[in-house]
Structures are given as structure tokens and as C-alpha cells.
C-alpha positions as a Python dict, from the first residue, in 0.01 Angstrom:
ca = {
    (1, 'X'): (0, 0, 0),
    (2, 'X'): (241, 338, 25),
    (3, 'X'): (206, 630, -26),
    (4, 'X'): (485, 900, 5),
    (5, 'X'): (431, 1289, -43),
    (6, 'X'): (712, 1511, -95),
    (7, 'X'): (792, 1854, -134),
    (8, 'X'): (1105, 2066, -258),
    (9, 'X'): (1333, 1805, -269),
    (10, 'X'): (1618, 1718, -483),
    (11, 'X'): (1538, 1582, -811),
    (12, 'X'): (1801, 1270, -716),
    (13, 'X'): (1544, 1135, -422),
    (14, 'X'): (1243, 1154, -677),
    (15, 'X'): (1448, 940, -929),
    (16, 'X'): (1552, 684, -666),
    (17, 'X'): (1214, 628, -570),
    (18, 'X'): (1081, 618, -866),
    (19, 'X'): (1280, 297, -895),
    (20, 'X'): (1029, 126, -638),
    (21, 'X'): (741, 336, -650),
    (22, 'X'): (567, 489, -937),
    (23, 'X'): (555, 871, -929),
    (24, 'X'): (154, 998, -1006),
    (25, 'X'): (207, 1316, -1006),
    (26, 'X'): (503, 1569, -916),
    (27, 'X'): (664, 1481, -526),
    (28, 'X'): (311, 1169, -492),
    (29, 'X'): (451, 844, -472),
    (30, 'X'): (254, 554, -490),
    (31, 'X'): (343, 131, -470),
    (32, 'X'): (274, -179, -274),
    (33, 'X'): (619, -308, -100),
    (34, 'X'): (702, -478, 214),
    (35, 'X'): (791, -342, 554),
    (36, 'X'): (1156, -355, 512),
    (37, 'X'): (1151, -156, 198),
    (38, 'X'): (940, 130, 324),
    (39, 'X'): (1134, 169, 626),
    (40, 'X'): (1394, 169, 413),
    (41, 'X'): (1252, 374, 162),
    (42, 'X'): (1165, 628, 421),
    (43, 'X'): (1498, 630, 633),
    (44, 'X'): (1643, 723, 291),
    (45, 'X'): (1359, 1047, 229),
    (46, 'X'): (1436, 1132, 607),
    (47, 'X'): (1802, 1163, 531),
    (48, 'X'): (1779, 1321, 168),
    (49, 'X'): (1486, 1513, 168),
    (50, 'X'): (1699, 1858, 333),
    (51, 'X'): (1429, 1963, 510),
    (52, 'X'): (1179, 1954, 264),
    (53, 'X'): (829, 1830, 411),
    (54, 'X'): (748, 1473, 381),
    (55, 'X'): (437, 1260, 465),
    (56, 'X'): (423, 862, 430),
    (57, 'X'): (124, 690, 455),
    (58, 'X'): (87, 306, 481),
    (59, 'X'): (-142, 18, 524),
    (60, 'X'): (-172, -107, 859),
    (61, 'X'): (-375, -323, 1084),
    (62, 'X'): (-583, -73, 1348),
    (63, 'X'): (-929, 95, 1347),
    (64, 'X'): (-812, 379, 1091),
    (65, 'X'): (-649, 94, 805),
    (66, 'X'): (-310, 371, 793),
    (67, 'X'): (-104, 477, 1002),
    (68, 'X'): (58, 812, 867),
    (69, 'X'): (399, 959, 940),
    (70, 'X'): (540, 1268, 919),
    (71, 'X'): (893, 1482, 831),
    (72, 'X'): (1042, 1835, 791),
    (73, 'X'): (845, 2111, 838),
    (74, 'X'): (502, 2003, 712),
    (75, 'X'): (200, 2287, 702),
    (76, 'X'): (-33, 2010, 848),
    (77, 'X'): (90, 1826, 1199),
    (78, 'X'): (-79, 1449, 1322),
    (79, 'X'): (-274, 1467, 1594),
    (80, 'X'): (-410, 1172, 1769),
    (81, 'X'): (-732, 1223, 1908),
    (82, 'X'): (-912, 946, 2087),
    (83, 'X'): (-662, 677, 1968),
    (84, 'X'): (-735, 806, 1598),
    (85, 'X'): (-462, 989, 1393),
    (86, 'X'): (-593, 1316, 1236),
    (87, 'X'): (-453, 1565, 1061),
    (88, 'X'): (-457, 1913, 1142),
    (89, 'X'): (-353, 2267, 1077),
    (90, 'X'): (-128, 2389, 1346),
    (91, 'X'): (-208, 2725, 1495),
    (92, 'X'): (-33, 3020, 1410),
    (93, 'X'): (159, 3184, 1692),
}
């Protein structure tokens, strides 16, 4: 399973992934493809997204079940604590 989150990106990306994925709700993708597509999938979000933050979230075989990935300027960061890969609020400065 995938599951891709964007944020103020172009309309074009949404529409292109909504050719693979189905869109729940505004930016929340949501599907079940192979490896090679999300990487694909998420090379292309990487390159289109201008900045806009974007998370992708995926099935995969360790003690969590997902491994989660992050681009752009997100208002949560990963963290990996004790081999597990949280999700938290980054400090203000």
C-alpha cells in the first residue's frame, strides 16, 4: 500500500497521479502499486512538487510495517528513535 500527502502543488501533479492512485481527499493519495512505480511515482512529486511539502508512506517489511519519507519543507520532520521512525515537530529557533 501507498500513501502520498501533498501540499500546494500544481494542479498538473494531482491529475497525473490520480492516474495511478486514487485521490481521497484534496493533496491524500492512496493505491497499492509496485516498487518501481512508487519510486517512480515519487521521483516525479520530488521533481514537480516546487517546493511544496510532501510525505510518502509505504508498506514495508521491518518492526514499524512503513517506512515513511519525506520532501520540501514539511511542518513535521522523521526522526528515528531507537531504530523506529517517528514523527515529530521540529523546534522553533
Amino acid at each position: 500500500m501507498v500513501v502520498i500527502l501533498m501540499e500546494n502543488v500544481p494542479p498538473g501533479l494531482k491529475g497525473e497521479l490520480s492516474r495511478w492512485l486514487l485521490e481521497l481527499k484534496a493533496g491524500v493519495f492512496l493505491g497499492n502499486v509496485s516498487s518501481r512505480v512508487r519510486e517512480e511515482l515519487w521521483l516525479k512529486v520530488c521533481s514537480e512538487s516546487h517546493g511544496g511539502p510532501c510525505v510518502l508512506v509505504w508498506t514495508a517489511p521491518c518492526e514499524q510495517g512503513f517506512k515513511i519519507e519525506f520532501w520540501g519543507a514539511p511542518s513535521k520532520v522523521p526522526t528515528l528513535w531507537e531504530g523506529l521512525q517517528l514523527v515529530t515537530k521540529p523546534a522553533k529557533p
